[in-house]
N, C-alpha and C positions, 0 to 999 in steps of 0.2 A: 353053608348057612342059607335058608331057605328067607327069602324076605315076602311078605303077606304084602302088596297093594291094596288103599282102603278101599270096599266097597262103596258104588255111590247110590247113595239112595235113591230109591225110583219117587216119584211124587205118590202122591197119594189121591185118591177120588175127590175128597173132598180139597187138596191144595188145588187141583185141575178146575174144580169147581169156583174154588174162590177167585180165582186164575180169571177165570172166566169172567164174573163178575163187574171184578175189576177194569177187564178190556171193557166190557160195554157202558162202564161207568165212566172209564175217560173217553172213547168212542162219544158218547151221551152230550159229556161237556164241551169236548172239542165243538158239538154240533149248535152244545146251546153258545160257544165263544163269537163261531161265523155267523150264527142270528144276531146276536147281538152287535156284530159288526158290519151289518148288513150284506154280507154275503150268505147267501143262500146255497146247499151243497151241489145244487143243478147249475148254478152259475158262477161257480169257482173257474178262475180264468185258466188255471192248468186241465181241469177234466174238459172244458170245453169249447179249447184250442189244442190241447194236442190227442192224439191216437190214441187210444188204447191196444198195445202190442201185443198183451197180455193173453187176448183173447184171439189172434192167430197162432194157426199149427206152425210146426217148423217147415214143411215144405212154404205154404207160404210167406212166413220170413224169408227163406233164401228164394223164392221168387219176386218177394218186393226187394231182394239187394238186386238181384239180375235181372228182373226185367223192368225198361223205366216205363213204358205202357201203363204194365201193373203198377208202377209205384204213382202214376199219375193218376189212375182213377181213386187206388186210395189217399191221395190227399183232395182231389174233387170231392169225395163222399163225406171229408171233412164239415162236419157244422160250421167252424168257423169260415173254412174257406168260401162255403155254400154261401154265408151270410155277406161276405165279401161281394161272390160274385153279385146276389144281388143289388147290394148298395152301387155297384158298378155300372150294371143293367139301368138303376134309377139314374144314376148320375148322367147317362148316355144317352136315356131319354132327356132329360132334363135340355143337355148341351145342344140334342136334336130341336127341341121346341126352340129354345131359345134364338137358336140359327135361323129357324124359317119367319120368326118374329121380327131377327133383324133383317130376314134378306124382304123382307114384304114393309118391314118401314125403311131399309134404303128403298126401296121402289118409290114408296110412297115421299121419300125426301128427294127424291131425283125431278118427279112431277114440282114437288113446292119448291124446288128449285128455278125450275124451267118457269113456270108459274109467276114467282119473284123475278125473273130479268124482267119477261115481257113489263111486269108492272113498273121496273125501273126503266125500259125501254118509253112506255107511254109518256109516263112521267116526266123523262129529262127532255119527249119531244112539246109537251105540253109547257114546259116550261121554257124552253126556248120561244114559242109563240110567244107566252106573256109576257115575257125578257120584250121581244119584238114589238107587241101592242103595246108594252108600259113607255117605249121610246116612240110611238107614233104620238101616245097620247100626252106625253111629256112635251112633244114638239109642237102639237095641236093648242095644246094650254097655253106655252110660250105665246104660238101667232095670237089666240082670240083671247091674250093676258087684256085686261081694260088700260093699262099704260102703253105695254107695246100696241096697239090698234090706236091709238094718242099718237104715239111717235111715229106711226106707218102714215097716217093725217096728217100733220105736221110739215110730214116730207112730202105725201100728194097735192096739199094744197103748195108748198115751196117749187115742184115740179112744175105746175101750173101760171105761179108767177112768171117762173123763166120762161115759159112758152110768150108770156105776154109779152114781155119784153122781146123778145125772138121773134115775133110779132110787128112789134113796131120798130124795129131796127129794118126788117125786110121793107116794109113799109117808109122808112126815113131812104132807103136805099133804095127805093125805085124798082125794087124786086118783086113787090106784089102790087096789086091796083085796090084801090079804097073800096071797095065791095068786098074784096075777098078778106082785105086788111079788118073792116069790121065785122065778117062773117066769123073769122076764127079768132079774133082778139076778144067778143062777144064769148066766147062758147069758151077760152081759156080762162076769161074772166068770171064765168060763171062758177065754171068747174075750181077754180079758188074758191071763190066767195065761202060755196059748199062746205066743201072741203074744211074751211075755219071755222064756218060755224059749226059741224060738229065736233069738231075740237074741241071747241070752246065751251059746248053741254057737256063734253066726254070729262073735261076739266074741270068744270065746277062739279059734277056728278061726285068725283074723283076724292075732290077736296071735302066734299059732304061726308062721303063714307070718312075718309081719314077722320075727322073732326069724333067722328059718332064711334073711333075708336072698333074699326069694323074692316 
């Protein structure tokens, strides 16, 4: 018993046709979907990171599996990888300016550096002086204060007493002769006198200011 297989129908011109159609209608849509999604079909990240293999012969397939040369120029002639290198390139300039930027402001930080001691050097020798002049004139003020120059008085005219007396002791004592006893009992009593009286203006002067709240 003989069994018949169905035949399968071939298409027809016009199904090839509508066939047709159809692909370029969703082709169409597909194209208006990535517009719309703001992919553009030039900048689809698959056609324009990887290869297109499609369009090497078979020798060069088995020479890009076996030679890695060859397989390295074809992925250098890569867009993407191209775009790489350049970003790479820029980056490298970048790193280079930046280097010579900072080796020309350490330069320049090394001088303001050196720059800065000196001026702390000056500085701490200038200040040592005024440390030094502040204690001379500290001590200056003290001597020609208007009280202690009172009290410096005070003690020159009390110095002068004692000479007088020292004076006439030598003189009670037969140590000096009455000429010389009144040459220098004269000249010690003078130099008291002196001596209290201006004291005695230094004093009232003294008392004047105090009063005048000054």
């Amino acid at each position: 018993m003989v069994h018949l297989l169905p035949l399968c129908k071939m298409p027809t011109a016009q199904q090839t046709s509508q066939q047709q159609q159809q692909q370029q209608q969703q082709h169409q849509q597909q194209l208006s979907n990535d517009e719309s999604n703001g992919v553009s079909p030039e900048l689809k990240p698959e056609e324009d990171s990887m290869p297109n293999l499609s369009t090497l012969s078979l020798d060069e397939l088995k020479q890009l599996d076996r030679d890695p040369e060859f397989f390295d120029d074809f992925i250098e002639e890569m867009s993407v990888v191209q775009h790489l290198n350049e970003e790479l390139d820029s980056m490298m300039n970048q790193v280079e300016n930046i280097s010579r930027e900072n080796e020309s402001k350490g330069t320049h930080l090394v001088e303001l550096k050196r720059r800065l001691s000196d001026d702390y050097t000056a500085l701490k020798t200038l200040g040592e002086k005024c440390d030094l002049l502040n204690k001379k004139y500290l001590k200056k003020s003290e001597e020609y204060a208007p009280q202690h120059i009172r009290e410096l008085l005070q003690i020159a005219a009390s110095n002068a007493d004692g000479d007088c007396d020292r004076h006439v002791e030598h003189f009670l004592n037969g140590k000096i002769d009455v000429q010389t006893f009144l040459n220098t009992y004269q000249s010690s009593k003078k130099i008291s006198a002196e001596r209290k009286a201006k004291e005695e203006r230094l004093g009232s002067q003294l008392t004047a200011l105090e009063r005048a709240g000054i």
